[in-house]
C-alpha positions in Angstrom: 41.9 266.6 210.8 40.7 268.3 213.6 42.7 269.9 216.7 40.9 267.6 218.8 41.9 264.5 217.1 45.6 265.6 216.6 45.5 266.4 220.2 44.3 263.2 221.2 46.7 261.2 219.5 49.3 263.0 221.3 47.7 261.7 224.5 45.5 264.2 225.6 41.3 263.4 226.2 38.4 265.6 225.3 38.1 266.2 229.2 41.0 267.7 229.8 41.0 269.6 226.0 37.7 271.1 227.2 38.6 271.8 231.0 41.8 274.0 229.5 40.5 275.5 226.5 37.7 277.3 229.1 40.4 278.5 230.8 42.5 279.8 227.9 39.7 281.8 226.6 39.6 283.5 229.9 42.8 284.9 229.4 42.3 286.6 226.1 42.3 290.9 227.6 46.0 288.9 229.8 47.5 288.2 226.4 47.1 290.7 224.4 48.7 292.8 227.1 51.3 290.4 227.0 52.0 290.8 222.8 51.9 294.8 223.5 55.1 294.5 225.8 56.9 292.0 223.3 56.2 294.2 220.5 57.9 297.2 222.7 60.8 295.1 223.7 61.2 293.9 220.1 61.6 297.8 218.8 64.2 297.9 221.9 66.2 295.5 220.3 66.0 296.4 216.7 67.1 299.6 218.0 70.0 298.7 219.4 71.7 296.3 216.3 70.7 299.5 214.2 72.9 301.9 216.6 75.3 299.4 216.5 75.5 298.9 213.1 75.1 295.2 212.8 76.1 293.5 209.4 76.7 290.1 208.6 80.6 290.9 208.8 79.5 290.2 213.2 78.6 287.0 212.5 82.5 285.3 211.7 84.1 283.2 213.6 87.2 283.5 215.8 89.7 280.6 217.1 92.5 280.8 219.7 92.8 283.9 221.9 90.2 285.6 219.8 91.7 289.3 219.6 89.6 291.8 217.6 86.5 289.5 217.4 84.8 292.4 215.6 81.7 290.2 216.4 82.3 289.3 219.8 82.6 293.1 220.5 79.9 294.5 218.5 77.7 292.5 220.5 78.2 293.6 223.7 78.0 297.2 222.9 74.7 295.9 221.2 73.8 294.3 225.1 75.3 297.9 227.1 72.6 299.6 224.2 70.0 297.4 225.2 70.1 297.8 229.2 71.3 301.3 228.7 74.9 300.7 230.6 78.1 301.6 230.3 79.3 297.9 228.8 79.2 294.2 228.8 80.7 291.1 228.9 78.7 288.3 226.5 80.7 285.2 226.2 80.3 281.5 225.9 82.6 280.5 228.4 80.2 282.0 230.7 78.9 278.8 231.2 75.3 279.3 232.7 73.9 281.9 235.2 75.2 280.3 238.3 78.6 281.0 236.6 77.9 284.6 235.7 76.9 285.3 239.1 80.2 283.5 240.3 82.6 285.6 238.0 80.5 289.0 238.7 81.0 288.7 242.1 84.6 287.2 242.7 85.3 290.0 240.4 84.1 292.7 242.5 84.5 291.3 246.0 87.9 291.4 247.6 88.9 289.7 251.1 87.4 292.1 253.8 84.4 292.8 252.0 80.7 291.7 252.8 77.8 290.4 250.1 74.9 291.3 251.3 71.7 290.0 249.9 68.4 291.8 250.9 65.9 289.3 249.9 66.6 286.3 251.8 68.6 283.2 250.6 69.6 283.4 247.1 69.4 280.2 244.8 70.6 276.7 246.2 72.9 276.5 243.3 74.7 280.2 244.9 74.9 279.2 248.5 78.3 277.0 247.8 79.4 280.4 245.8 79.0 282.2 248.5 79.9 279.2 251.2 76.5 279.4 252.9 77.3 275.7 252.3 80.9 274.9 253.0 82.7 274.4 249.4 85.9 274.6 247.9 86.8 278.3 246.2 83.9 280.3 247.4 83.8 283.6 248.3 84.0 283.0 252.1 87.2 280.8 251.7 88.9 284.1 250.0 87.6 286.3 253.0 84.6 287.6 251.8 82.0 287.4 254.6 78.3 287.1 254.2 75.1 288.1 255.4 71.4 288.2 254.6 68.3 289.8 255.4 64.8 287.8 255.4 62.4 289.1 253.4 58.8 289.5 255.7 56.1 287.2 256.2 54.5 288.7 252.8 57.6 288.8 250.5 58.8 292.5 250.9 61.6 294.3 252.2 62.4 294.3 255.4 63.7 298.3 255.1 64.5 298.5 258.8 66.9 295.4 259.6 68.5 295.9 256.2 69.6 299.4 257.2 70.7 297.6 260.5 72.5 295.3 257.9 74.4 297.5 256.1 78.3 298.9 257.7 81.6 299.6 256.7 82.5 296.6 254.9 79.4 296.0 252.9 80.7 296.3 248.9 77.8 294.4 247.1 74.3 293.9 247.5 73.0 291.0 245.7 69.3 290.9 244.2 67.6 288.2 242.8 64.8 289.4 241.3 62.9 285.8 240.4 61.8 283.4 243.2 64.3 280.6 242.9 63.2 277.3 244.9 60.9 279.5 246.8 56.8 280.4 246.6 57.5 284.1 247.4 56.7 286.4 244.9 59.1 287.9 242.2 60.2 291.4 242.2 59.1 293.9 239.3 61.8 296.3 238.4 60.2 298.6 240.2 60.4 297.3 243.4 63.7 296.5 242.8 64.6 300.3 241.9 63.1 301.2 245.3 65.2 299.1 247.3 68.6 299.6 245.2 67.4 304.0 246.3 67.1 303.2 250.2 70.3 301.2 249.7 72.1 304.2 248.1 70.7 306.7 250.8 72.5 304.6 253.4 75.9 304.2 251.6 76.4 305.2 247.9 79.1 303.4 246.8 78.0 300.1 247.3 77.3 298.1 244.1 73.8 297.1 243.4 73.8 293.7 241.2 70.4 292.0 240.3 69.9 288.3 239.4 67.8 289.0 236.3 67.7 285.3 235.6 64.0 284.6 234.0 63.3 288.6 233.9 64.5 289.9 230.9 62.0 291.3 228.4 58.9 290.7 230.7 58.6 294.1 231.7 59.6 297.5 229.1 62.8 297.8 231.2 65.1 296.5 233.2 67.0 296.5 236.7 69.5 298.8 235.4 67.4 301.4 234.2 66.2 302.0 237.7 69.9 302.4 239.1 71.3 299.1 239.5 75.1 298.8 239.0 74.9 294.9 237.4 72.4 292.6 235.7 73.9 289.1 235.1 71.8 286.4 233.4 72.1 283.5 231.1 71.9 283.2 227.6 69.8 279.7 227.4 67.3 281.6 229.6 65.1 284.6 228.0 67.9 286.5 226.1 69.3 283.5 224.2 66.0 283.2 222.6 66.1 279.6 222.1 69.1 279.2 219.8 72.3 280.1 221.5 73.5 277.3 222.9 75.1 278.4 225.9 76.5 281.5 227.6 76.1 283.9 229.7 76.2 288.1 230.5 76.9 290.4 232.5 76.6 294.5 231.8 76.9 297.6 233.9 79.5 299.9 234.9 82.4 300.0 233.1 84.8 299.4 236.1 82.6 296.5 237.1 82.4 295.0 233.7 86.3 295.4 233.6 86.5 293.8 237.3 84.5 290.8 236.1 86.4 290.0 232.8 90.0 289.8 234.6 88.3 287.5 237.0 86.7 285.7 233.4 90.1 285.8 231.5 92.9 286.6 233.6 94.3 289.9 235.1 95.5 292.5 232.7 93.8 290.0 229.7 90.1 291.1 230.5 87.6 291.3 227.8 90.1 291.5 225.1 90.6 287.8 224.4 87.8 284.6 224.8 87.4 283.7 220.7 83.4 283.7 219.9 83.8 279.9 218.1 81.2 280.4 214.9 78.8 281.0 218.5 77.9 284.9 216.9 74.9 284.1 214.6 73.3 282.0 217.5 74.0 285.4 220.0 72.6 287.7 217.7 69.5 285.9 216.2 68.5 284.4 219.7 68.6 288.0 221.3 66.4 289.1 218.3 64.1 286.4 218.6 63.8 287.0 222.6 61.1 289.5 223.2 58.4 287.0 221.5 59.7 283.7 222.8 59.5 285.5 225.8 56.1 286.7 225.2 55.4 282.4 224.6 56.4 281.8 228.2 54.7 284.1 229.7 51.5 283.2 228.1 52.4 279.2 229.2 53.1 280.9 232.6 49.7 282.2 232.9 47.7 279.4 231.2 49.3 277.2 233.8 48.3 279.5 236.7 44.6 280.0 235.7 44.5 275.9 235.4 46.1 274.7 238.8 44.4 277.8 240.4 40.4 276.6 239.3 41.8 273.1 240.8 42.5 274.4 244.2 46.0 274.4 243.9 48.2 278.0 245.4 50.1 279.2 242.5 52.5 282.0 242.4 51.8 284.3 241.1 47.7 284.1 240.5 46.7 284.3 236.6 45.2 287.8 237.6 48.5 289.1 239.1 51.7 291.1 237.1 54.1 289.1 235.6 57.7 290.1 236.6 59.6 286.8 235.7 58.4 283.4 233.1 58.3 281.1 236.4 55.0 279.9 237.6 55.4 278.0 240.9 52.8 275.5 241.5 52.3 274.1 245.2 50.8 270.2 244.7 51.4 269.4 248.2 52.8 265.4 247.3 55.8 264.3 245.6 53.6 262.1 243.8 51.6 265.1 242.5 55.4 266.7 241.5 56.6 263.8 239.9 53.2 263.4 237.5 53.5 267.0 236.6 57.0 266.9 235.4 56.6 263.7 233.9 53.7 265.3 231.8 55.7 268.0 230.8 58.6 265.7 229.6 56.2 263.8 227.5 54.8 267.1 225.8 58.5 267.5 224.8 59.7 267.4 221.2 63.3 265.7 222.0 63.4 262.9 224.4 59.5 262.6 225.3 60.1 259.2 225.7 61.8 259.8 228.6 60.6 259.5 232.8 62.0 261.6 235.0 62.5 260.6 238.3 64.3 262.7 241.2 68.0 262.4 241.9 70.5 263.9 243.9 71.7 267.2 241.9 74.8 268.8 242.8 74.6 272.0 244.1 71.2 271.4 245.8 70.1 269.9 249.4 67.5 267.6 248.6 66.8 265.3 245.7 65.8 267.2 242.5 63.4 266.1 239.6 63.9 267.7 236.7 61.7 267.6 233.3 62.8 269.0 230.0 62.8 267.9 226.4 65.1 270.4 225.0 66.8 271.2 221.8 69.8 273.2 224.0 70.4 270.8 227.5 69.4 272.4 230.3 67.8 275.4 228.5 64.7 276.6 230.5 63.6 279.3 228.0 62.6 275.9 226.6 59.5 274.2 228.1 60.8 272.3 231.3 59.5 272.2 235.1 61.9 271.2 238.0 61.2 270.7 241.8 62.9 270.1 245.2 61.1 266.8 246.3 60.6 268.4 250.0 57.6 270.5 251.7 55.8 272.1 250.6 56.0 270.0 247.5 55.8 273.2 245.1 56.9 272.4 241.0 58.5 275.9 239.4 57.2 275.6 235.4 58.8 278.0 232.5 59.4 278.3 229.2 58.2 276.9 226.0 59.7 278.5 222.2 56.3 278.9 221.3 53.2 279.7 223.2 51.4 276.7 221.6 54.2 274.0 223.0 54.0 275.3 226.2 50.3 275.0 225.8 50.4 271.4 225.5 52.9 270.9 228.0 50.3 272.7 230.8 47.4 270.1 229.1 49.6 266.9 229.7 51.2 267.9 233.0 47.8 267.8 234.0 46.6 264.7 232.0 48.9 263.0 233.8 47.3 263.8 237.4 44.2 263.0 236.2 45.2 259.8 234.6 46.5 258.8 237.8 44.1 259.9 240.0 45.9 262.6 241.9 43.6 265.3 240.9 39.5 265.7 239.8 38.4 267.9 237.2 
């Protein structure tokens, strides 16, 4: 049979086939550059389980309080390898990233103390973390105040009102280096390392953390080879790979590593107990896996910006422009547009394709939220999924996809369905 036939019995026409495959073979010289960083960042890892002596005795399980999970501990020295720190914490009860950032920063922050986050408003699901929105055990409720500098009308740093910004009680600065519900562009490690150096020159002992959410393994290294103090990400994102099944990390200094796992555990507890649950093979697999699932994304990232880009549409960033992070953001300009794109990508999905999406009210956000994804893991987006505030300017945030050629087809039927009903021309 040939390609064309299986793909249109999965729903897609020889138009659209045609209009995409153009496109991809465009983008040849883009992913080849693309395989070069993945095969870097897969030595990187290697590297690290061979310092750290990795055998198959790390892959046992541990009930109740888990003390001396050989496993469990092996792993984040495998992680403090990897982004070249001091240590870090790797657990499943780190629920998702949202929850990382939570226990990184309650950790660190005490009553007195200010967050400050350079880059404008962090992601909706942090603002009631914070208690930008008023919620019950945030960070403003225990006397940590807040405050936050916009980033300028072309996405970077406003240098000269964040040195206004920072005084006395700032402790943390908070960086999230992907765009979040927002069309501005994503910060490259390198940028980051700039900003983290003009923060230092002002006052030196204030932390530096980074939201690598959707970062890792895109570029050859990370936020905390360029001097930040914390990364914190989630393990059903890029370094999960596709198999762990939940979790989270965090890794850094030592002392804020330390600070994080008594808020995690319980004072005086810290990192030693939190049993691993049979989760280790999943950890350690999925992390080895992560540089070339990565490398999938990317390339669906791209495809999908070099297709809504020769329609017209603003994408961000442009299929020309560096990758820093797996998100492309798509502005449609309708909800109807929105809503036909994530339905396309939940019918390119291998689990629950037979599913419609339709926008609801989420909590933790401010407007109703559609959300498409066909995942193995639920809410894993290193899987292929797309999700979207249904509010101006009507933009739709695609990543993932486990393998370059599912993510593929979920670009080809996000836009089979705009074309099927008439919402777009090719």
């Amino acid at each position: 049979m040939h390609i064309d036939e299986i793909y249109r019995q999965i729903g897609i026409t020889h138009e659209v086939l045609a209009f995409c495959t153009q496109v991809e073979a465009d983008l040849k010289e883009r992913f080849e550059k693309i395989d070069q960083t993945a095969e870097y960042n897969q030595m990187k890892v290697i590297k690290a389980m061979q310092d750290n002596q990795v055998s198959d005795i790390h892959f046992a399980a541990t009930t109740g309080y888990g003390y001396n999970d050989l496993g469990r501990d092996t792993l984040e020295k495998v992680y403090a390898s990897l982004f070249h720190t001091e240590a870090a914490l790797v657990r499943p009860n780190l629920i998702s990233g949202t929850h990382a950032l939570h226990v990184a920063l309650s950790g660190n922050l005490r009553p007195g103390d200010e967050l400050l986050s350079p880059v404008g408003k962090p992601y909706d699901t942090l603002e009631e973390v914070i208690g930008i929105r008023d919620s019950a055990g945030s960070l403003k409720e225990y006397g940590v105040s807040y405050r936050q500098v916009d980033l300028l009308p072309d996405g970077s740093f406003d240098y000269d009102k964040i040195r206004e910004a920072i005084h006395e009680t700032t402790k943390l600065v908070t960086i999230q280096r992907s765009k979040g519900y927002d069309t501005r562009p994503t910060f490259s490690v390198g940028q980051i390392g700039e900003l983290i150096a003009f923060i230092r020159k002002i006052k030196p002992d204030t932390i530096c953390m980074v939201d690598n959410c959707y970062g890792e393994f895109v570029e050859r290294i990370e936020p905390t080879d360029v001097g930040a103090d914390m990364v914190v990400g989630s393990l059903i994102k890029n370094p999960g790979g596709g198999l762990a099944p939940i979790g989270g990390y965090i890794a850094g200094r030592q002392s804020c590593i330390d600070n994080a796992s008594y808020r995690l555990s319980a004072p005086g507890l810290g990192r030693e107990v939190g049993a691993s649950l049979g989760l280790n093979t999943s950890f350690y697999q999925g992390l080895f896996l992560a540089p070339t699932v990565t490398a999938g994304a990317l390339k669906g990232a791209i495809f999908a910006a070099g297709i809504y880009e020769k329609l017209g549409f603003p994408v961000v960033p442009g299929s020309t422009e560096d990758r820093h992070d797996i998100i492309q953001a798509v502005t449609l300009g309708s909800a109807e547009r929105v809503i036909a794109f994530c339905q396309g990508i939940q019918a390119a999905a291998p689990v629950d394709s037979f599913v419609t999406p339709e926008p609801w009210d989420m909590p933790g956000y401010d407007a109703p939220v559609i959300m498409a994804a066909g995942a193995f893991v639920q809410g894993s987006s290193i899987e292929l999924s797309a999700d979207a505030p249904i509010k101006p300017p009507y933009a739709v945030y695609f990543q993932g996809g486990l393998t370059w050629y599912h993510a593929k087809l979920g670009i080809m039927m996000s836009l089979q369905k705009l074309v099927d009903k008439n919402l777009t021309e090719l």
